[in-house]
N, C-alpha and C positions, 0 to 999 in steps of 0.2 A: 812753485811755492807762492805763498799769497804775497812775497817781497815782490815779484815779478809782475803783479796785477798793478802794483803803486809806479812802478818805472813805467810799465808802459801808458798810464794816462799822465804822466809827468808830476805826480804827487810827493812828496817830500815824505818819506816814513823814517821815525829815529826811536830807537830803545830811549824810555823817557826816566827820570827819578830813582827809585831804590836799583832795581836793576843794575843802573849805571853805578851804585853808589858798591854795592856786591860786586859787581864784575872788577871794579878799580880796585876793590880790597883781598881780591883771591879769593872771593867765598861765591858758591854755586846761589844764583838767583832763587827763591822760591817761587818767584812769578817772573815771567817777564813783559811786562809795560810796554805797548806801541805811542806815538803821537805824530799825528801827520800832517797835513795841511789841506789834508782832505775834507768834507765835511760831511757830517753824519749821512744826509741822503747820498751825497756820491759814491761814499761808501756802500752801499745798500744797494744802490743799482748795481756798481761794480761787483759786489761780490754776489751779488743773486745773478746777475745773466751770465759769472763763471761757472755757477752752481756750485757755491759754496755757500754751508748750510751758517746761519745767523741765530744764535742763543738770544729771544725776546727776554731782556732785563728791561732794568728801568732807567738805568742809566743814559736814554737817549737824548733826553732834554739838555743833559750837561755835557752831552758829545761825545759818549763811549757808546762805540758798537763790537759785540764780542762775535767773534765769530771761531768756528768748529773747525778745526783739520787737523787731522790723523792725531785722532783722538785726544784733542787737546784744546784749551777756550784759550784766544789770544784775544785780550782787550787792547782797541783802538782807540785813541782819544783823541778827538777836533783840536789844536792848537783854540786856547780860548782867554780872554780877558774876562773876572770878576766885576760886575758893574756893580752892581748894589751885593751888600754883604750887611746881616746881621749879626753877625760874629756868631751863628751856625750855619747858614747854609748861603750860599749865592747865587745870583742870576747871572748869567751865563753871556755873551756874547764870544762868537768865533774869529779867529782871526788867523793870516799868516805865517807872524813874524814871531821867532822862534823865544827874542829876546823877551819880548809881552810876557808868552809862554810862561819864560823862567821866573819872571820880577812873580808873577803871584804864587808861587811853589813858598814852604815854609822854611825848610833851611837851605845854606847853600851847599849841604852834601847831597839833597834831593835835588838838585835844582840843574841837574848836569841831563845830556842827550849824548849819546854813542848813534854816528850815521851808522849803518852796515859796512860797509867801508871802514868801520874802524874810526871815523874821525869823530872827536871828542868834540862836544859844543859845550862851552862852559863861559856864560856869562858873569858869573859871582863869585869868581876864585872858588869852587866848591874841590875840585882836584888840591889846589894847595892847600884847603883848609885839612881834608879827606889824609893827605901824607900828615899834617902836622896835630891830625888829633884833635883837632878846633871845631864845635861847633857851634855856630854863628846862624843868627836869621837872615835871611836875602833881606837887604836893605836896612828900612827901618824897623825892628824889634816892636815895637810899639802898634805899627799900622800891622805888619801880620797877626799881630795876638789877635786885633782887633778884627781881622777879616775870620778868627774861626780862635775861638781862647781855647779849646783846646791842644792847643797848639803849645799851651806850656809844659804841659804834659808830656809833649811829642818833645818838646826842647831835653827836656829830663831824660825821657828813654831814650832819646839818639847820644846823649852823655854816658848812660852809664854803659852804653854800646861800645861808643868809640872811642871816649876822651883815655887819657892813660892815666891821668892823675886827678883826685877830688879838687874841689876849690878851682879851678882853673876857670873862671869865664868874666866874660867881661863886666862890669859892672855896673855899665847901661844898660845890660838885656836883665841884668836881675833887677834893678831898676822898673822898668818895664813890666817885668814879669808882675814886682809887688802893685804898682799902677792900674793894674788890673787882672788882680787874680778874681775879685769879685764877679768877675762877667761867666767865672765856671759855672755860677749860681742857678747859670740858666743853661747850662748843655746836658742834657740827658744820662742818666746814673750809668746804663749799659755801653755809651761811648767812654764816660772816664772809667770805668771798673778794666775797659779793655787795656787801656794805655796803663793804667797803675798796676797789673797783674804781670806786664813788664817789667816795667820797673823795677820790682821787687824782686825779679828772677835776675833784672842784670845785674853788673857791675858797680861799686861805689854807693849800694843802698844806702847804706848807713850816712853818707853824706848828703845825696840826694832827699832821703824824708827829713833830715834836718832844715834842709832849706825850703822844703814845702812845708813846713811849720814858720822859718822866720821870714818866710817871703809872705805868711799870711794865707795860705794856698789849700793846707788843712781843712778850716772850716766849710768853705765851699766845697769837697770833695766827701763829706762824708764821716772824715775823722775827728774823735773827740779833742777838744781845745787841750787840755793836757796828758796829751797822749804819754806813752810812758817810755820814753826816750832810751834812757838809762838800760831796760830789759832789750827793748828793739836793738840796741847794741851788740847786748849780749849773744840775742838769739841769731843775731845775720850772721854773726860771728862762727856760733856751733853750729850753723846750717850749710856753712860757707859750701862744701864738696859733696853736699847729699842728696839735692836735687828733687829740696822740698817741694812741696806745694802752694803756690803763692800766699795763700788764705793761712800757713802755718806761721810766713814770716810775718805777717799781716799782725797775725791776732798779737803777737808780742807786745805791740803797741797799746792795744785795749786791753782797760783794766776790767773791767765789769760785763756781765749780760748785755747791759743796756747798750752799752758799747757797740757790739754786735750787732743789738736792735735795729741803732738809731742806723749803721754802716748799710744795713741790707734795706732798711727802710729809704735811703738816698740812691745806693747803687744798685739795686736789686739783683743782687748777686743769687747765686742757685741756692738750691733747697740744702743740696749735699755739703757747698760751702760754708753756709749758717750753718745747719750743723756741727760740721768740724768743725767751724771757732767756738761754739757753747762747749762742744767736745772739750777742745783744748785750754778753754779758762777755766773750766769745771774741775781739771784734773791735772791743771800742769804741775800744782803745789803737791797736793796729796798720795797721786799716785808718782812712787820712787824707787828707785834699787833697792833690793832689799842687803843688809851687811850679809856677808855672810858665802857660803858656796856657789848659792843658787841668785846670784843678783836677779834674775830675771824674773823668779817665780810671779811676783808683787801683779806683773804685764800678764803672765800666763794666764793665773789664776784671774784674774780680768777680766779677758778674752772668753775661759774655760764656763765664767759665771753671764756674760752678758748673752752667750749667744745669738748675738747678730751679724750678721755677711760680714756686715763691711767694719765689724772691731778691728780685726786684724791690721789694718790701714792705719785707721787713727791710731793705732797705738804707737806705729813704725814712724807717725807724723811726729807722735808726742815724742820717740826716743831723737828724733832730729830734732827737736826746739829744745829738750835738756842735754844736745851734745853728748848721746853716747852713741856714739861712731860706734863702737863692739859690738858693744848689745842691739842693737840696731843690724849690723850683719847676723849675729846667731838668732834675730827673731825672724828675719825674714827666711832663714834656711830653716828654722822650725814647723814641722804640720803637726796642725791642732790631730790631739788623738783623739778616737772615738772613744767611748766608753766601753768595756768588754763585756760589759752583763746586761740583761735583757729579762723581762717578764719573762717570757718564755723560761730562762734558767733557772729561774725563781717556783714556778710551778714545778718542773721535776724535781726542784727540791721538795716539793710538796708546801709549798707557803702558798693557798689559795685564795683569801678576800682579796679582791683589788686594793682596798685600803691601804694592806698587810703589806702588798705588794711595792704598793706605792712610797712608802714609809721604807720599807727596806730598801729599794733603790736609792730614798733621799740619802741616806745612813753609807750605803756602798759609795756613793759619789763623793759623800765628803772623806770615805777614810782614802779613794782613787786619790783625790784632791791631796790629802796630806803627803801621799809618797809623790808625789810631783809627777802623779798620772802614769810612775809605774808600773806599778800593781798590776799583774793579768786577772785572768778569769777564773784561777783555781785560788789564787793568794783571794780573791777578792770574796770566792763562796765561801773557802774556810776561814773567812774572817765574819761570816755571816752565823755559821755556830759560834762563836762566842757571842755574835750582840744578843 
């Protein structure tokens, strides 16, 4: 295994950050992270004269080299020191010492090493903060923002990940945070869309986008100055077990179109997500349950009239952001029906202008429409001698 290529030139190799942070909380890594003390070229000799194949990224400058075995890309990363930092990106020097390593990691639950061996490296209490649900920056709050402000971002989603309770943080890192939320101003829309789309799926939303409003944090990201708090409430609320779409909890906040606009105009979020937010301010008021037997017709007949793929989606988005849990299951086990009559049955009846044709299928579909898409093909012809 490639563990055994690092022992034998005396290399230092340790599972680095999230990894470590999953492995310590009982949950299956998504990735897993190397960091050695290797350095990129040694790496590359070593693993080219084992003949082991190396995936060209671009990450070489900042000390990651990925490399292929048994079907699988393991990223390496040089143990390295930040010299200059714009608060996006950094220049890079390599180093040994493992503690360097950690001081420039963001929080101190990423900031842990697992040797193979099993032994834990943990400069920054990150394991005691990890048991007690605390997350805290390595060191000073302030200089990390300031070495990558997206980092507040990252502060939010490792909260509503881990913490247990809203409100719980210190009050020099929110401090800090407000110090400089401004510097988001200049991190690119598609890095904060990613972090915020979290967010909004973890835990504690509702607490966390308040404080991105009184920490000042809002404006910079995208969202209207007064967003609409009060509904965002409500909808994290009915959404809480449904396993909405981020962009459904989202739009609660935005009142208007423009809203929308201004949000994809910052973040440049995808085509299908605009969408669904114009989707879902256009019609979260309007389209509703109807009183009655058939609560659901109001969605059906919707879907029945819009004819396009992807209604059926938004609508199941729309019954998650007005909390109907029911209706929301019986539409998703609902398939849209075909319509039973066809020109073709129309000509053996002997109706032959197209026009005629045309006109009578409009007149079939809506009386289809009224029985709630009952109606076959024999109710629907001898309903054609009467019209």
């Amino acid at each position: 295994s490639f563990t055994e290529l690092f022992e034998k030139k005396n290399y230092e190799l340790r599972i680095a950050g999230g990894a470590v942070r999953d492995l310590l909380s009982g949950i299956k890594p998504e990735d897993v992270d190397f960091a050695t003390t290797a350095t990129p070229a040694e790496m590359k000799e070593m693993f080219t004269s084992a003949g082991v194949r190396l995936i060209n990224n671009k990450g070489e400058k900042h000390g990651t080299i990925t490399a292929r075995l048994h079907e699988q890309n393991f990223e390496i990363t040089t143990l390295r020191i930040d010299v200059v930092t714009d608060g996006r990106h950094a220049e890079v020097e390599f180093t040994t010492d493992w503690e360097k390593d950690a001081k420039r990691r963001d929080l101190t639950v990423n900031s842990m090493f697992l040797g193979l061996d099993g032994m834990l490296y943990d400069f920054f209490n990150g394991y005691e903060d990890l048991k007690n649900k605390k997350i805290r920056f390595v060191g000073q709050a302030s200089e990390r923002i300031q070495e990558d402000y997206l980092r507040i971002l990252r502060y939010f989603r490792f909260y509503g990940r881990i913490a247990e309770k809203p409100g719980d943080h210190e009050s020099s890192t929110l401090q800090a945070i407000k110090e400089n939320a401004k510097g988001l101003a200049g991190i690119s829309g598609e890095r904060i869309w990613v972090e915020l789309k979290k967010i909004l799926l973890g835990n504690h939303v509702n607490h966390l986008v308040r404080l991105i409003y009184e920490l000042d944090v809002a404006q910079y990201i995208g969202l209207p100055l007064n967003g609409n708090l009060e509904e965002f409430d409500r909808v994290a609320k009915n959404v809480q077990n449904l396993c909405p779409k981020p962009m459904t909890v989202l739009t609660s906040l935005l009142k208007t179109k423009d809203d929308i606009l201004n949000l994809d105009l910052r973040l440049k979020i995808s085509k299908e997500e605009k969408n669904h937010g114009l989707f879902l301010v256009k019609h979260r008021q309007d389209l509703t349950k109807a009183v009655g037997p058939e609560p659901l017709k109001p969605y059906q007949d919707f879907i029945m009239d819009s004819r396009e793929a992807n209604t059926n989606s938004r609508i199941c988005e729309l019954l998650k952001y007005q909390g109907e849990e029911d209706l929301l299951r019986e539409m998703q086990q609902w398939t849209i029906p075909s319509f039973p009559v066809s020109g073709h049955d129309l000509r053996k009846m002997g109706v032959s202008s197209g026009k005629e044709i045309g006109t009578a299928l409009q007149q079939l579909r809506e009386e289809w429409k009224k029985s709630g898409y009952h109606m076959d093909k024999e109710e629907l012809l001898s309903c054609l001698k009467k019209l």
